[in-house]
N, C-alpha and C positions, 0 to 999 in steps of 0.2 A: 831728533825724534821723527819717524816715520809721519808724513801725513794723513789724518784722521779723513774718514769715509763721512758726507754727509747724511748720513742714514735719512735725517729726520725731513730736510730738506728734499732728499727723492721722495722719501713716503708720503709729502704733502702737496706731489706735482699732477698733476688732470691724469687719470687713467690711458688717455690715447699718449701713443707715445710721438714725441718729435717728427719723429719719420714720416708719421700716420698725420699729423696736423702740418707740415708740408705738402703733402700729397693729396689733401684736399684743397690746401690751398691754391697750388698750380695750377697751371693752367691744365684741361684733359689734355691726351694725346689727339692727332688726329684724326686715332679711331673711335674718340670720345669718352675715356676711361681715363681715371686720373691712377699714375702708377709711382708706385714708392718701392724699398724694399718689402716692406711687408707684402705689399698688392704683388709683386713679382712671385712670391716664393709660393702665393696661387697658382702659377703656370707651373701644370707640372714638367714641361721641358726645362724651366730655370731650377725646380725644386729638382728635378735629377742631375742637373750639371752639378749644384753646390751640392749634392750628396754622395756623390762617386767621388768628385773631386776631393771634400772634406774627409769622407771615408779611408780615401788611399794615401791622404798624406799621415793623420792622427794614428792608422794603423800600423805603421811601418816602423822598427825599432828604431829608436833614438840614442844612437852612442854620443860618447864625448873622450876624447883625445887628446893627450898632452899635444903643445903645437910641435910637427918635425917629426912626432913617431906616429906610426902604424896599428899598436895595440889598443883597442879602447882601455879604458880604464875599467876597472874588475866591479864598478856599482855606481851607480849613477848618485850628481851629489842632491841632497835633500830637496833645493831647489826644483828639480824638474820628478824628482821622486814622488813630491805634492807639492805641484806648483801653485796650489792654490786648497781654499780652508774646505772649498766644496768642492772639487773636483778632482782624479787624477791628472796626471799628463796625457792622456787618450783624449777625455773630454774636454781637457784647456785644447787642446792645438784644433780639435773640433769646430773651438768658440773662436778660435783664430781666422784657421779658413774660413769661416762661415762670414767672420767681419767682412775679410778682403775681400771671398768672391760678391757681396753684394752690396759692400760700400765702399770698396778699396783700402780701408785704415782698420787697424787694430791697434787697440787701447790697452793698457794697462796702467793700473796704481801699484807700485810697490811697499805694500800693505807692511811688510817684517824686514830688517835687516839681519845679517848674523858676522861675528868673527870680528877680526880685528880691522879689515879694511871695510867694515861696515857695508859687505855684498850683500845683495837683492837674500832674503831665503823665502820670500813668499808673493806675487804679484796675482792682486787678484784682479780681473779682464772685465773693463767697463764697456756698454752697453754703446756701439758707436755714434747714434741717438741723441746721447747725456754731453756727450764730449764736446766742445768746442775748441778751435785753434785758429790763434788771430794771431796779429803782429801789433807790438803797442808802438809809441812811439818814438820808440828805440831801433825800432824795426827787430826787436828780439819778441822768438815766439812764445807766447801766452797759450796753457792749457786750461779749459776749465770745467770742471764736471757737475751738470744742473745749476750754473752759475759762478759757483767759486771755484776759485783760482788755486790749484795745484804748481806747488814747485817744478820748476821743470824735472829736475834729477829724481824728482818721484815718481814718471810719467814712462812707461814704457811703449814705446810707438813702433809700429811696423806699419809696412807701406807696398803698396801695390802699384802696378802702371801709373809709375811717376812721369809731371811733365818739369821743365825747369822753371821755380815758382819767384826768385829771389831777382829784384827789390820787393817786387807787389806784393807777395802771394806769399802763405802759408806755406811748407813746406807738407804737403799734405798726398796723398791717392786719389788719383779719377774712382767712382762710384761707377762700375760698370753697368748698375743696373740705370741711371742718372743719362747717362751716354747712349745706352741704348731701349729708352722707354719707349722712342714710337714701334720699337720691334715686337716689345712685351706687351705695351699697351694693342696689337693688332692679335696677339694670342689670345689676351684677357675677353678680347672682344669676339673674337670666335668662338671662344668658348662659351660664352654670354648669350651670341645667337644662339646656338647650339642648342644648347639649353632650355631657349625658350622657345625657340624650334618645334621640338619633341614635346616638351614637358607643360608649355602655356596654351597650347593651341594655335602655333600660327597657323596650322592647316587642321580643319576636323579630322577626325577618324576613320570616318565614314560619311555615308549617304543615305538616309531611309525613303525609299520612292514610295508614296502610293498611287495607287490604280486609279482614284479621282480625285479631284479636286477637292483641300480641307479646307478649313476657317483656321483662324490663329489658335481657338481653344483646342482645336480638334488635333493638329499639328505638333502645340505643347504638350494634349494628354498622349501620343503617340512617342513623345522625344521621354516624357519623363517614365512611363510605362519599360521606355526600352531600356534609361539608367536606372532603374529600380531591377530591371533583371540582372545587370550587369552587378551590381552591388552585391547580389543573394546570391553569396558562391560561385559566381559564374556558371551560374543554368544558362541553358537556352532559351533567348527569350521567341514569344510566340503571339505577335502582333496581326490579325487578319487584313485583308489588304492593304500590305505592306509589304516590304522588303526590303534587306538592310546589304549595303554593298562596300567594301574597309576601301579607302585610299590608302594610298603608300606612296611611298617616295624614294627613288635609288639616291643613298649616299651619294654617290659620285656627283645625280644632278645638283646636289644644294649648293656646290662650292665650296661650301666652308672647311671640308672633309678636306678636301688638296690645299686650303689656306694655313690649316693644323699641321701638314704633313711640314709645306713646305715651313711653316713657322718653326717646328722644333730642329730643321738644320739651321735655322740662321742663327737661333738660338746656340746652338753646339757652337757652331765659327765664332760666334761671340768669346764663348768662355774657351776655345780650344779644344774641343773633348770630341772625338770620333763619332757622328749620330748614329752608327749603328749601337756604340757603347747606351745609349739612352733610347735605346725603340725605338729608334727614326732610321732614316734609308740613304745610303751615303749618296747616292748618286749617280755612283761608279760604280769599274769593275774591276776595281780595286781588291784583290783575294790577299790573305796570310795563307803562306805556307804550313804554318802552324798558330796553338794559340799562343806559345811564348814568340812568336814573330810580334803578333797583334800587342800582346802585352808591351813588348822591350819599344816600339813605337807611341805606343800611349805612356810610356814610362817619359820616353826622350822628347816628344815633342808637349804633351799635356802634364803631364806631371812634374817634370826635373826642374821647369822655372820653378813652382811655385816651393819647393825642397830649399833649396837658393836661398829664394828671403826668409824664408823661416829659419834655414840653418844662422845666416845672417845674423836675423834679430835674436834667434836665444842665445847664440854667442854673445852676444853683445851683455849678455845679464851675468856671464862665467866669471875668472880671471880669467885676466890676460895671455896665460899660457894655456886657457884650458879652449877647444873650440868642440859645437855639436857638429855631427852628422848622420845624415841618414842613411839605413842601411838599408838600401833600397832592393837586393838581388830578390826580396820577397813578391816582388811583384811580375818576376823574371823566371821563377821560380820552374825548372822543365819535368819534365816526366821523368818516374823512377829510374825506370832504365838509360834514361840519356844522362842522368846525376850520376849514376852507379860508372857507366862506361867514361864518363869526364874524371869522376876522381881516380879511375883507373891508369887513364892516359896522366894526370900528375904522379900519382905514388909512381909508376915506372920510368915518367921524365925526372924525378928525383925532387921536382918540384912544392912536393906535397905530401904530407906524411899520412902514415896511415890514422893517429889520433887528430890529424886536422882536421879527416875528414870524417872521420865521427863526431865532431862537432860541428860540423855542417849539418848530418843528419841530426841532430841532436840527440848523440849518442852519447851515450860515456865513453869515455876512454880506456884503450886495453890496458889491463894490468903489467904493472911493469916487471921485465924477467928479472931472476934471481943471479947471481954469480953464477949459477950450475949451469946458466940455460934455461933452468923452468919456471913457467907463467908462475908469479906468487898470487 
């Protein structure tokens, strides 16, 4: 029998979660921000890496293949059809990347079995937070979610930027955001001045000068007269000798504006992802040819690892002979007329028929001829 979900046990744990009660506990960064995943996915440069990232791997069709042949299989089997009681398959691999790019490990319970070898048909994806993984003293690994102790054979793990952990260590993923918190915690904190920069008053607004010399009453009924006009619609206000003169400040001089820029490429090299792909400035002068150039690069260098461990780990939940993959040419995808002139150059190389390649286009296929010769 499948192992039972502590329901009653999570529902009865502090509302902060694990992540969030580490993260206050640590030590700040040394830009004085204490950073977790939660505090990361603040930065919108780490909240655009994990969402191009999680985007383009969950969106990309997912076959499965006898092992040794070519054809995917004509339906995907129930398991990754609804891998889960609340989710599609779109939305689990979603929760997948989402674990690895900000803690390196993905969880899952295998909530259902089905058939005669008692295969996975339902694994629903625990919160990486909940989970724990230790070594007893056997040195055999221990899972355990909000405390108890899950069998291992019911635990489904994927892993990210593994280092080698065995005798001491867990067999577990580096927490990329863990590794690079003084980076994140230096965005959080720019973003923080920034903020209070503008919005707190580090610098007034302005200047109101008068013509002589006031008392402090005379001064505050001149300050509050001018926010009382400011309030009413924004009239002009109309102070007698007086005048009011705005300060400003060029971007460029505060610094912090070039500390954001340069923050979200270090961010990008972090996770691997092109900064121009996320509003940032590569650098260089680095040009595509085209955008399928830019795409099949970001496909080969950011993308294809992380295809790998995921094709990886959901094989690992199939039979034996059956393994996933991804059909990645979606992200490759070129302009009408360079598709049209490609599948031309196979059908005349012999390479390629003419209904293959209406199923490229996602076409139907032509009717087949009659004995006569004619279209039926």
């Amino acid at each position: 029998m499948p192992w039972q979900w502590p329901w009653r046990r999570v529902e009865q744990r502090e509302q902060l979660t694990l992540e969030q009660l580490l993260a206050e506990s640590r030590e700040p960064t040394w830009a004085g921000v204490p950073v977790g995943a939660d505090q990361a996915l603040r930065l919108s440069a780490v909240w655009a890496c994990v969402r191009l990232l999680a985007d383009s791997v969950s969106t990309l069709p997912l076959d499965v293949y006898r092992r040794g042949e070519r054809a995917p299989l004509p339906a995907l089997p129930p398991l990754l059809a609804r891998p889960s009681a609340d989710a599609d398959l779109t939305d689990w691999l979603y929760m997948v990347m989402a674990s690895l790019l900000l803690r390196g490990n993905a969880y899952g319970v295998i909530a259902a079995r089905s058939g005669a070898t008692m295969l996975p048909a339902q694994v629903e994806l625990a919160h990486p937070d909940h989970m724990g993984v230790t070594l007893d003293d056997e040195r055999r690994v221990v899972y355990r979610l909000a405390g108890e102790e899950i069998p291992r054979e019911d635990v489904w793990h994927c892993r990210a930027y593994r280092l080698p952990a065995a005798p001491y260590g867990p067999p577990v993923g580096l927490s990329p955001v863990e590794y690079a918190r003084q980076t994140i915690g230096l965005g959080l904190a720019a973003e923080k001045f920034g903020a209070q920069f503008f919005g707190d008053g580090s610098m007034p607004s302005g200047v109101i000068y008068a013509e002589r010399q006031l008392s402090a009453e005379q001064a505050g009924e001149i300050q509050e007269r001018w926010l009382a006009a400011r309030r009413n619609n924004r009239k002009p206000a109309v102070i007698s000798g007086a005048k009011f003169e705005p300060l400003s400040i060029k971007p460029e001089e505060s610094q912090f504006v070039e500390s954001q820029r340069l923050n979200v490429a270090s961010i990008a090299r972090i996770y691997g992802v092109p900064p121009e792909l996320i509003a940032g400035e590569s650098g260089g002068s680095l040009t595509y040819a085209s955008v399928e150039q830019r795409a099949l690069d970001f496909l080969t260098f950011s993308v294809r690892p992380w295809l790998v461990r995921v094709e990886r780990a959901v094989s690992a939940l199939l039979p034996r002979t059956q393994v996933a993959r991804f059909n990645a040419g979606g992200l490759v995808r070129t302009s009408l007329k360079e598709r049209y002139e490609a599948h031309e150059t196979g059908i005349r190389a012999g390479f390629l028929l003419p209904n293959e390649a209406r199923d490229l286009e996602d076409m139907a296929p032509l009717p087949a001829p009659t004995p006569g010769g004619a279209v039926a």
